[in-house]
DORODO-558432 format. One record per residue (C-alpha): x, y, z; residue number from 1. Coordinates in steps of 0.5 Angstrom, whole numbers, padded with zeros to 4 digits, m for minus. Layout:
N
     X     Y     Z   n
     X     Y     Z NUM
...
***
This chain:
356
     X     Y     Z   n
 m0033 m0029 m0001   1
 m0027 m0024 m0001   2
 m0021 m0024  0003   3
 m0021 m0018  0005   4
 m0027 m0014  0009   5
 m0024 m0006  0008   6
 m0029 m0003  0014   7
 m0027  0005  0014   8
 m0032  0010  0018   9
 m0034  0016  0015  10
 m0035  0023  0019  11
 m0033  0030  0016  12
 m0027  0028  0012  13
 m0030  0030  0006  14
 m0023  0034  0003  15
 m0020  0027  0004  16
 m0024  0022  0004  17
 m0023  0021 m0005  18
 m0015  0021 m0004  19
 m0017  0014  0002  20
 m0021  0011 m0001  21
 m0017  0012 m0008  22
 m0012  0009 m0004  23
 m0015  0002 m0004  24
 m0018  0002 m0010  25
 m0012  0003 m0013  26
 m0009 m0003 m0009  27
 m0005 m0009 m0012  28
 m0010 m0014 m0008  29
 m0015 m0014 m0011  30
 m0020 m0019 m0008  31
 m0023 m0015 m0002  32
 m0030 m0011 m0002  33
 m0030 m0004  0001  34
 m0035 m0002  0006  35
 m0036  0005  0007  36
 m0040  0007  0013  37
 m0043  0014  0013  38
 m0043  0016  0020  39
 m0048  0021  0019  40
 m0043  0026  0017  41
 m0046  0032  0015  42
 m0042  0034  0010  43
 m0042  0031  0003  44
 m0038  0024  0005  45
 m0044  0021  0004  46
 m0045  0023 m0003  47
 m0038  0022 m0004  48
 m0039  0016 m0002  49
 m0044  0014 m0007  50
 m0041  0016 m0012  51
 m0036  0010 m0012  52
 m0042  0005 m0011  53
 m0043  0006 m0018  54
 m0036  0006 m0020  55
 m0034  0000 m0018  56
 m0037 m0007 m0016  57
 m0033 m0009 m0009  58
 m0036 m0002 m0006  59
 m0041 m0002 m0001  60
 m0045  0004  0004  61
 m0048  0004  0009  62
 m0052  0010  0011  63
 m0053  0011  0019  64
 m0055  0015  0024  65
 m0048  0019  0028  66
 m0046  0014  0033  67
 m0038  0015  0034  68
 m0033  0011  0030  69
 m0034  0005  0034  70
 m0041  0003  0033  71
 m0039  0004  0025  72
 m0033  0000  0025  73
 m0038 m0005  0029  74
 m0044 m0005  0023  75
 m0039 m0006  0018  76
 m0037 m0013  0022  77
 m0044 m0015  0022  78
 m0044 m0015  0015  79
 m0038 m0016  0012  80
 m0037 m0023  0008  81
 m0029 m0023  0008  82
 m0025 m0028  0011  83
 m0021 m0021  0013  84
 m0022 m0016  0017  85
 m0019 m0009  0016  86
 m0021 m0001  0019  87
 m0017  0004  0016  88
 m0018  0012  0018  89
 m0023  0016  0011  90
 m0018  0020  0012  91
 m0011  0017  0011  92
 m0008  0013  0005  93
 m0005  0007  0003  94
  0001  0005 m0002  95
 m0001  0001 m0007  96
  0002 m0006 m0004  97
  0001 m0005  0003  98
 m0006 m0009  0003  99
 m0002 m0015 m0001 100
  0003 m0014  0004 101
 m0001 m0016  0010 102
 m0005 m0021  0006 103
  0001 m0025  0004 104
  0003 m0025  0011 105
 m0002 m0027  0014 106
 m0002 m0033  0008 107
  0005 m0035  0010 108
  0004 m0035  0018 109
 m0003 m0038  0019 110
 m0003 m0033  0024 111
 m0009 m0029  0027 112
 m0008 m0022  0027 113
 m0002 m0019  0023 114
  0000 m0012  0025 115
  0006 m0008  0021 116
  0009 m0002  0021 117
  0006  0005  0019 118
  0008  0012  0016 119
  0006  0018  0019 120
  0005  0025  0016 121
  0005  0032  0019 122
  0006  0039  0017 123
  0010  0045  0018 124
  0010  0052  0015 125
  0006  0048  0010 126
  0011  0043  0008 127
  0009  0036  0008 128
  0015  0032  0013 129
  0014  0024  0015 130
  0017  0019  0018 131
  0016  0010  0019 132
  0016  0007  0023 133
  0017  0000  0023 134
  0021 m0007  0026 135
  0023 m0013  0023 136
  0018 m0019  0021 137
  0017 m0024  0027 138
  0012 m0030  0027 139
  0010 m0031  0033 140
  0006 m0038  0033 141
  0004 m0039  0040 142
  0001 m0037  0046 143
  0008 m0038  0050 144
  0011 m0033  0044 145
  0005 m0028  0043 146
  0005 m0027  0052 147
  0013 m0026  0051 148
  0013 m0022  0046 149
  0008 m0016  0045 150
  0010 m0012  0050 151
  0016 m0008  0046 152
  0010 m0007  0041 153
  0006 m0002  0046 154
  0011  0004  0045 155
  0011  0005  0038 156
  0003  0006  0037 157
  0003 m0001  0034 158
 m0001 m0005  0039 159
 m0005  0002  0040 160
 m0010  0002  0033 161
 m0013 m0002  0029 162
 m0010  0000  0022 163
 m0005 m0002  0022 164
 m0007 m0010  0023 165
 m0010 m0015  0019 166
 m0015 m0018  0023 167
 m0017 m0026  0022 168
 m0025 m0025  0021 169
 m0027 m0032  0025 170
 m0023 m0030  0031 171
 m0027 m0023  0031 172
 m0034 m0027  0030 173
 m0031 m0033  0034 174
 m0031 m0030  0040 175
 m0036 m0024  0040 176
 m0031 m0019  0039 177
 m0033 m0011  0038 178
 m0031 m0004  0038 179
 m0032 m0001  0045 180
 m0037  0005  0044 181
 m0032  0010  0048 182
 m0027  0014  0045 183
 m0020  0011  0044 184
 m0023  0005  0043 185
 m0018  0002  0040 186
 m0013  0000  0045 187
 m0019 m0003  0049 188
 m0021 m0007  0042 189
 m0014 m0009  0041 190
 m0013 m0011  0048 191
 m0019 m0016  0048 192
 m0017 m0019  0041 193
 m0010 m0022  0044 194
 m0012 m0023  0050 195
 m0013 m0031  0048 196
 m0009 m0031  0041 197
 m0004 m0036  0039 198
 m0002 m0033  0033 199
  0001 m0026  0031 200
  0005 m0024  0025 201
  0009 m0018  0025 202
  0010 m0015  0017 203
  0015 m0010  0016 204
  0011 m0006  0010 205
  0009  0001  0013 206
  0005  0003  0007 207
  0000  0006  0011 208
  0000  0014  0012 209
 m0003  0016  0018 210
 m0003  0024  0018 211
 m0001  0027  0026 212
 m0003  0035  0023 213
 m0005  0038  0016 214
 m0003  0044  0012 215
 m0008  0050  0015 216
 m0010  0046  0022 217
 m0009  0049  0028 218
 m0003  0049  0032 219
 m0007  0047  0039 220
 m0012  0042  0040 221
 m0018  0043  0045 222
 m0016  0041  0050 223
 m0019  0035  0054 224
 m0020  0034  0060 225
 m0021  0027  0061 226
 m0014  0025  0057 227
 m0011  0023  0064 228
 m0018  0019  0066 229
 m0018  0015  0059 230
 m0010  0014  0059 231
 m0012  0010  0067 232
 m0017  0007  0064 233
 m0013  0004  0058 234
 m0007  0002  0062 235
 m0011 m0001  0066 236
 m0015 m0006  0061 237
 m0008 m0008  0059 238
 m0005 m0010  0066 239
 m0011 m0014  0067 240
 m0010 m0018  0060 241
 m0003 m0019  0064 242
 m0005 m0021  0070 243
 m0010 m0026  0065 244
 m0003 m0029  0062 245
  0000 m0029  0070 246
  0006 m0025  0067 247
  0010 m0023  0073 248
  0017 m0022  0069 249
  0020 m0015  0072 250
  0024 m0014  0065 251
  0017 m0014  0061 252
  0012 m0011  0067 253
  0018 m0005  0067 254
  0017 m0004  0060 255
  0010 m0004  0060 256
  0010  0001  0066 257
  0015  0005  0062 258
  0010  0006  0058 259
  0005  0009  0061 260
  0009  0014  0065 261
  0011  0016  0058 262
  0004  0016  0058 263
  0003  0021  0064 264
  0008  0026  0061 265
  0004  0027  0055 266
 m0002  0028  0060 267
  0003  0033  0064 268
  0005  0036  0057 269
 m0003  0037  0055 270
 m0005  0040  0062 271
  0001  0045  0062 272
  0000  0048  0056 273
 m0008  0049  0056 274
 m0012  0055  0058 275
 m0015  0053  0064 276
 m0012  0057  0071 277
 m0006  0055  0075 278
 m0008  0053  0081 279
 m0013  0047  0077 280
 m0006  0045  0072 281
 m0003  0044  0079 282
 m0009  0041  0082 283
 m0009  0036  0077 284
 m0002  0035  0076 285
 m0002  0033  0084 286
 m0008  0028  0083 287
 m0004  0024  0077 288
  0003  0024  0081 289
 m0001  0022  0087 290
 m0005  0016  0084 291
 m0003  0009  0087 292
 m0001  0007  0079 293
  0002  0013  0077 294
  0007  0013  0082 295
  0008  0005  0081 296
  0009  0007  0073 297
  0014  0012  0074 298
  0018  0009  0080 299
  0019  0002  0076 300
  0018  0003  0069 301
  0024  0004  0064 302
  0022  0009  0059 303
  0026  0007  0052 304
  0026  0014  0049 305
  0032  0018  0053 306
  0028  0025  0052 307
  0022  0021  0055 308
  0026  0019  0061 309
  0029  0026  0061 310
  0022  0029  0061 311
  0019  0024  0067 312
  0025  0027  0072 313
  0020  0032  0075 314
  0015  0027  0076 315
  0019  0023  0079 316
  0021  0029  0084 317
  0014  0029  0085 318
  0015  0038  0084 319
  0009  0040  0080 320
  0012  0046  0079 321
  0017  0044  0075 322
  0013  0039  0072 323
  0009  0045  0069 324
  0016  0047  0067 325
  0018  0041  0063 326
  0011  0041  0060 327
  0011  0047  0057 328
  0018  0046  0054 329
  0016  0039  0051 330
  0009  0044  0048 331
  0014  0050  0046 332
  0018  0045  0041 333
  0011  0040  0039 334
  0008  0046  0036 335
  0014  0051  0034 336
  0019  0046  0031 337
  0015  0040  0029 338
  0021  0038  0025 339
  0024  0037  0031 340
  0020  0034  0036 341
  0018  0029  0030 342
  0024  0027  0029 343
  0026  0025  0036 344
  0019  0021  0036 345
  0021  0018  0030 346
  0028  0015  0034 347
  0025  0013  0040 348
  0018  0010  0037 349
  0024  0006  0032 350
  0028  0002  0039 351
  0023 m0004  0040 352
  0027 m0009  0043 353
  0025 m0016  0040 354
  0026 m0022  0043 355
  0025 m0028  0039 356
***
């Protein structure tokens, strides 16, 4: 059996899926099995893919119908024999030790879950920027610990994911836990997953390299409609994870609501910028300023980044105009001068406030 099941989805990556799955063959660890699950992806992944069936032994492929990364990631679960479960992106990479990093961490610690730090990657004018992000290694070995301590993990995207973490396979198996089948499901997943642990460690390495934007990609996204929606949703699984573990301390709850109006600035920021008229960027923005959560998250949470809480200032004011405003301006700097704007994210995602 080996110690480490490496579940990635494949979809349309075909440019980058060498360099990621090189990456973890390449890793100081060696005793993982790497199941690769070809999503249907049109291109030539599937092919790829295949190659490294006959390069090397630890490598599996899965072939199957285009269902979304979450019934990907859940059919590789179903067949994985490693004592470890972990879901990187096809289209990021690995430093060497990072596997070893987490393996050891989890080894040291007995601990259920092991979530590290990161690297992201992004582009401007063709030159190839990155930042880490990171805190210091903590061990949180109860209940009492894990409930007092994860919300300073939120902001920085560590809790959000799911490659960044090493994930104890009995626990996964153990309590039925699987990939929701909605996009962004990795908050909801990773939500259920602490719901009733006892044990996290956290592993400073950030050997893991996420690409935020590549060389040649376009300056905009298409815009979603539902990012509000899937923001509320996901906000909402985490607080009734909180209200399962009776959390009625002001400090954290401030601190988990802070980040979902840093959440709502991004939506604000998403909306002002779009195509869509006028009238339906104000509609929309009046729907999340007038939402009973939204006003609770603005007017208690404490916003760690200053810039974030700067930005928050319109809604606060509840002036729709100006949030438009401010949302344009946040979209100008984010698409003109990414160095900029990445480098302000890079300070505020670094500020987690760990208590032991």
């Amino acid at each position: 059996m080996a110690k480490i099941s490496v579940i990635t989805p494949v979809y349309k990556v075909e440019n980058y899926l060498r360099k990621c799955v090189d990456s973890i063959l390449d890793q100081t660890f060696k005793d993982f099995e790497l199941i690769i699950v070809d999503d249907g992806s049109p291109d030539s992944c599937g092919s790829i893919a295949d190659e490294y069936v006959q390069k090397d032994e630890r490598v599996r492929v899965i072939h199957k119908q285009n269902g979304g990364a979450p019934s990907a990631r859940n059919r590789g679960i179903d067949i994985a024999k490693g004592e470890w479960l972990y879901f990187p992106d096809s289209d990021d990479w690995l430093e060497p030790d990072y596997l070893e990093a987490l393996y050891n961490t989890a080894i040291k610690t007995d601990a259920k879950l092991v979530v590290s730090g990161y690297t992201m990657e992004y582009f401007e004018n063709g030159v190839a920027h990155s930042y880490s992000v990171s805190t210091p290694k903590k061990n949180y070995n109860s209940q009492e610990l894990v409930r007092g301590n994860l919300h300073n993990y939120f902001d920085n995207m560590m809790m959000a994911v799911p490659w960044n973490k090493l994930y104890k396979a009995d626990y996964i198996l153990d309590n039925n836990l699987r990939f929701p089948e909605l996009k962004w499901d990795d908050l909801h997943f990773n939500m259920e997953v602490i719901m009733d642990i006892d044990k996290v460690a956290i592993c400073s390495n950030a050997g893991y390299h996420f690409f935020r934007s590549r060389p040649g990609s376009e300056t905009t996204t298409v815009f979603d409609s539902m990012l509000y929606k899937k923001r509320k949703e996901q906000f909402e699984h985490i607080m009734r994870v909180y209200r399962h573990w009776n959390i009625k301390n002001r400090e954290i709850l401030s601190v988990i609501y802070g980040y979902y109006a840093s959440r709502l600035v991004q939506c604000v920021q998403e909306i002002s910028i779009s195509n869509i008229s006028k009238a339906d960027k104000k509609r929309m923005i009046s729907d999340i300023l007038n939402d009973k959560l939204s006003y609770t998250a603005i007017k208690k949470g404490r916003i760690e980044s200053k810039v974030l809480s700067v930005a928050a200032t319109p809604m606060r004011m509840h002036n729709v105009s100006l949030c438009i405003f401010m949302g344009k301006a946040i979209g100008f700097v984010k698409i003109n001068m990414s160095s900029l704007f990445y480098k302000i994210k890079s300070k505020s995602v670094n500020k987690a406030k760990v208590i032991n």
